[in-house]
C-alpha positions as a Markdown table, in Angstrom:
| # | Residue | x | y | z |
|---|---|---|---|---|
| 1 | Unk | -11.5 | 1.4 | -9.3 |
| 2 | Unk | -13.9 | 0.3 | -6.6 |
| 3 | Unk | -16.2 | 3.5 | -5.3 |
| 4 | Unk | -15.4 | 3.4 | -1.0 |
| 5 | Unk | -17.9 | 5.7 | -0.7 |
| 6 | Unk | -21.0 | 3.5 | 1.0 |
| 7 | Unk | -18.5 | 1.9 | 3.2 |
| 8 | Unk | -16.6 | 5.3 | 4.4 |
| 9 | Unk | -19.7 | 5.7 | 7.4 |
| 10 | Unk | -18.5 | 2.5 | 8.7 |
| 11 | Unk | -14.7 | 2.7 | 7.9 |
| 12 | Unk | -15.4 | 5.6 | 10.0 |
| 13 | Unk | -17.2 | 4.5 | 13.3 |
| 14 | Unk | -14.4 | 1.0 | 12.7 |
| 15 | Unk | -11.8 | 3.9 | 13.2 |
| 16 | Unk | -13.4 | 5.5 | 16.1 |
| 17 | Unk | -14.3 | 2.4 | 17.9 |
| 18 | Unk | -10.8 | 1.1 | 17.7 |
| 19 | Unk | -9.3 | 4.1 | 19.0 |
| 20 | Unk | -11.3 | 4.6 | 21.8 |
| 21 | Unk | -10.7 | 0.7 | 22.6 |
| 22 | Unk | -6.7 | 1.2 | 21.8 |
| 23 | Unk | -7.1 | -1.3 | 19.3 |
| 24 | Unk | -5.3 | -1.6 | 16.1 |
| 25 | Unk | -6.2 | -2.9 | 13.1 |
| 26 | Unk | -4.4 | -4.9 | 10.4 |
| 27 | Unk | -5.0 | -7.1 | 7.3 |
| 28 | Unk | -3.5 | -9.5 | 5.4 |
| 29 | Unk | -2.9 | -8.8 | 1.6 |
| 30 | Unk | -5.1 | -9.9 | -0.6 |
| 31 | Unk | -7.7 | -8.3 | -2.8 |
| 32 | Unk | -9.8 | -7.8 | 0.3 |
| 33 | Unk | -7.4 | -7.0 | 2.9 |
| 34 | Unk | -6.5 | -4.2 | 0.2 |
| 35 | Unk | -10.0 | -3.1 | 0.2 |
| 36 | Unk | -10.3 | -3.1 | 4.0 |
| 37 | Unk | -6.8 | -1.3 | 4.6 |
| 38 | Unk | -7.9 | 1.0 | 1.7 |
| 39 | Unk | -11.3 | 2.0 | 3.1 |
| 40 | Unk | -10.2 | 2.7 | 6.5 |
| 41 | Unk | -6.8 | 4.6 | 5.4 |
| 42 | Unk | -9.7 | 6.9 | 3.6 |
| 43 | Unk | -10.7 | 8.4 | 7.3 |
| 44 | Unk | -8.4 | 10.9 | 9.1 |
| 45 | Unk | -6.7 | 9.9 | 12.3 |
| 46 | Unk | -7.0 | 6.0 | 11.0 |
| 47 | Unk | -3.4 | 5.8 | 10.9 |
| 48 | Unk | -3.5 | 5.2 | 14.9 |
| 49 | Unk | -5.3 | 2.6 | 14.6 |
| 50 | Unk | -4.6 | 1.0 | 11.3 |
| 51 | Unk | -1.4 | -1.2 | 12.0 |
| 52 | Unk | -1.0 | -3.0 | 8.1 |
């Protein structure tokens, strides 16, 4: 299991920047995309912005 925790400040501001932008996010599946989706699911609220 991969450790998110030196990428959760960033997940974090990604999350914060997106909503204030109305953006959404989304990846495509792959071992990174997982990763990506993964970390940013990890912050509270990202469900508004995290589309797949």
């Amino acid at each position: 299991m991969t450790d998110l925790t030196p990428l959760l400040p960033l997940a974090r501001e990604i999350v914060e920047r997106c909503s204030a932008a109305n953006l959404l996010v989304a990846t495509a599946e792959s071992c990174t995309g997982g990763l990506v989706a993964g970390t940013l699911t990890e912050i509270a609220g990202s469900s508004a912005v995290v589309d797949r």
